[in-house]
N, C-alpha and C positions, 0 to 999 in steps of 0.2 A: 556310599561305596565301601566302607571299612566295616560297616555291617554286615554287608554281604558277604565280606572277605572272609568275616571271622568262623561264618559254619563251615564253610569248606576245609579251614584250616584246623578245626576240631574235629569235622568226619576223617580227615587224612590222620591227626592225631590217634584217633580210636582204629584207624587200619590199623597204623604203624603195631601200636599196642597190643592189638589181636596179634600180628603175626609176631610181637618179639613173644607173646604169650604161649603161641603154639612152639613157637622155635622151643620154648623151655621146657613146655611137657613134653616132646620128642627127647630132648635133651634126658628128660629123668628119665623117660622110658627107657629107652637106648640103655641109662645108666644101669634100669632096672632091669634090663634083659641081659647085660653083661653079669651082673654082680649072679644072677639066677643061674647061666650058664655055667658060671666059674663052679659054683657049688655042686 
């Protein structure tokens, strides 16, 4: 049973991870389309 448990809990891991990953390149993006515009 606890074997089973554990891929699931690492495929959810590696979502999570992707999207905190995307969250950040939006983040620089953003940062880098402000910082662009200021200029």
């Amino acid at each position: 049973m606890t074997s089973g448990q554990n891929p699931k809990r690492h495929k959810w891991n590696n979502k999570l991870h992707k999207a905190t990953k995307r969250m950040w390149c939006t983040l620089v993006i953003s940062s880098k389309c402000a910082s662009t515009n200021q200029y």
